[in-house]
N, C-alpha and C positions, 0 to 999 in steps of 0.2 A: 504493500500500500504506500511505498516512498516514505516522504517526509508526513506521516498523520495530520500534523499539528500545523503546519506551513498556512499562514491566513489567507486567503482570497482577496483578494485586491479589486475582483469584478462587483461588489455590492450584490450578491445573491441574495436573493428575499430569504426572511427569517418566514414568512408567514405562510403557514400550514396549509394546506387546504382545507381542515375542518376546521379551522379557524382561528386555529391554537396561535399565539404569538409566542415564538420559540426567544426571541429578542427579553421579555419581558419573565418569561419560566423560571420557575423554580430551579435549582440543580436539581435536584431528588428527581423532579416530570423529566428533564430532561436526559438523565442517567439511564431513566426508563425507556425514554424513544433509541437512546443508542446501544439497549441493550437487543431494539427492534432493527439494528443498521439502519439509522437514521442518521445519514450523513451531515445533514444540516443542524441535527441538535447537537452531535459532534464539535461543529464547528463555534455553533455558540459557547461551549462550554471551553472549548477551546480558548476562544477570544475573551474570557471571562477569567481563566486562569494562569494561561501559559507565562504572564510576569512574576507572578510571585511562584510560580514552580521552578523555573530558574533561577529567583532571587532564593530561595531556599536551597534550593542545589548550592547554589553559588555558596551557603554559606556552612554549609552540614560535609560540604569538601575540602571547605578550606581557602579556596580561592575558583578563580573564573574555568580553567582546566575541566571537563566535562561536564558542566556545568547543562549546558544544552542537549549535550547527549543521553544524563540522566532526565533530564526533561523530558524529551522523546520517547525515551521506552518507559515515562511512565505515562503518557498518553497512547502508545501503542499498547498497554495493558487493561488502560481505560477499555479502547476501543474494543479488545480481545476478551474480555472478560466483566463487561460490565453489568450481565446479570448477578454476578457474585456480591453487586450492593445489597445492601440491607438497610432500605430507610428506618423500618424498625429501631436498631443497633446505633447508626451514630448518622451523622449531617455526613453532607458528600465530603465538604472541604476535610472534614477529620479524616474520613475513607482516605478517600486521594491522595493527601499531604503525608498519611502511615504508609503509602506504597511508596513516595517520594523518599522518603527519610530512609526506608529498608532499602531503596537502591542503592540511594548513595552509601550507604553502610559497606553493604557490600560489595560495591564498586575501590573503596577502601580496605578493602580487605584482599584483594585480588594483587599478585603478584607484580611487580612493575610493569616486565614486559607486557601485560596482557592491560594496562590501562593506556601505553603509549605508542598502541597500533593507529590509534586514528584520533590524535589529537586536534579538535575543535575550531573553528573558527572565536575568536574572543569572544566574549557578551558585549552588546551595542550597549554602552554602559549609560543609555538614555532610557533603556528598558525600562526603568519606575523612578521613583521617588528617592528610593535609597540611594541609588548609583549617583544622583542627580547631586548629593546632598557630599558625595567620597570624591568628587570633581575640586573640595576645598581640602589647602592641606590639612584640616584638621578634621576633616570626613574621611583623610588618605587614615589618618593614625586611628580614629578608631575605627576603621572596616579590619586594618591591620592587626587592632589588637584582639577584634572579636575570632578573626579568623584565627591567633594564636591560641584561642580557650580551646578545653578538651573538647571531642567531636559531640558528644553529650548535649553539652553543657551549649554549644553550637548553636543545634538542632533545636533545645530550648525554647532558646532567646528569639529563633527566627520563627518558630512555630506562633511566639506570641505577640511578635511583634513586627515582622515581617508579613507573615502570613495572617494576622488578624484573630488567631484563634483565643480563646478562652481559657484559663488553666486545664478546666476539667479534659477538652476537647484538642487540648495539645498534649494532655499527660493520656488519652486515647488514642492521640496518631503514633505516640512514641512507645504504647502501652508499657507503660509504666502507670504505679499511682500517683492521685492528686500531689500526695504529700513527696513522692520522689521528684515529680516535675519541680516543685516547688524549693526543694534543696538543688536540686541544676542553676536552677535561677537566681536563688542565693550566692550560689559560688560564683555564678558567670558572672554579675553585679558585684560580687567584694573583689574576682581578679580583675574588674576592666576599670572600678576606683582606683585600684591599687596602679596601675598600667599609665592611667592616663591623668590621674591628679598632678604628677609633676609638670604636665604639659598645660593645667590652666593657668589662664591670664594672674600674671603678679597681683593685681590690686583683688583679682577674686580670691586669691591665696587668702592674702591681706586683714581681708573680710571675716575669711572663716578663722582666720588668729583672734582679729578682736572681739567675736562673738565665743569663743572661748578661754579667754581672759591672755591668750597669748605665749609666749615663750616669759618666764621669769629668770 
């Protein structure tokens, strides 16, 4: 099926013939049409995730490096397997972002040679909001420093803040418990104070000295 996820540039109608607005749908309706090979709810769901599935790659690997390529085969899994949802069980984004997270895992986990057969084009580093924001040098240090946290601890931070998700619903995609998500997020929050406090502005140092009565 090539590139699954590759956007369409020609404005194909979203709109069903029963009437259904696939533009406007739910994921969960939509998960269901493409579990019917419904190429077009495909596509919206597509155009609705494909940023933050490779801002999350991007960040559960460590840096840009297959970043697009795990993106791909987790929409080639979507596609291949999407009756295996269970709106029941959890929201699409939890589903989805748990199969994202287990690639990259074990795409990291996989011997050198066999990750640098087909090393990627970069990420168009306009793709979201976060890239937009790492364009400054002090958006360079901390993309820098989050990428230095444990792969964990990572995955965490993007799942909840990256990816939008909720504790309960990030400690679902990573299945782990609430209470283990929530000690990742502690650590990844006390290493990137510790990482990047020397790099705030003097007069903010300053601040936090006189609001604590200072050096004596």
């Amino acid at each position: 099926m090539g590139r699954p996820f590759t956007r369409d540039g020609r404005g194909d109608p979203v709109q069903r013939s029963d009437g259904q607005n696939l533009a406007t749908s739910s994921d969960e309706y939509l998960v269901g049409r493409v579990a019917q090979g419904d190429a077009q709810a495909f596509r919206v769901l597509t155009d609705r995730h494909l940023d933050r599935t490779v801002t999350l790659a991007r960040r559960v690997l460590g840096g840009a490096a297959d970043a697009e390529d795990v993106a791909q085969e987790a929409f080639l899994r979507l596609w291949q397997h999407a009756e295996r949802f269970r709106p029941a069980e959890a929201r699409f984004s939890t589903w989805f972002y748990r199969i994202t997270v287990n690639l990259c895992l074990d795409r990291k986990r996989r011997p050198v040679h066999d990750t640098l057969e087909n090393v990627p084009e970069p990420v168009d580093p306009s793709l979201d909001a976060v890239a937009l924001v790492e364009r400054s040098e002090l958006g360079r240090l901390v993309a820098r420093a989050v990428d230095d946290l444990p792969e964990r601890q990572r995955a965490a931070i993007s799942l909840c803040y990256d990816a939008g998700l909720s504790n309960a619903e990030a400690a679902a995609a990573m299945e782990v418990s609430v209470g283990a998500l929530e000690t990742l997020l502690v650590r990844a929050r006390r290493a990137l104070r510790a990482t990047l406090a020397p790099l705030a502005p003097s007069d903010a140092q300053d601040g936090r000295r006189s609001r604590t009565g200072g050096p004596r």
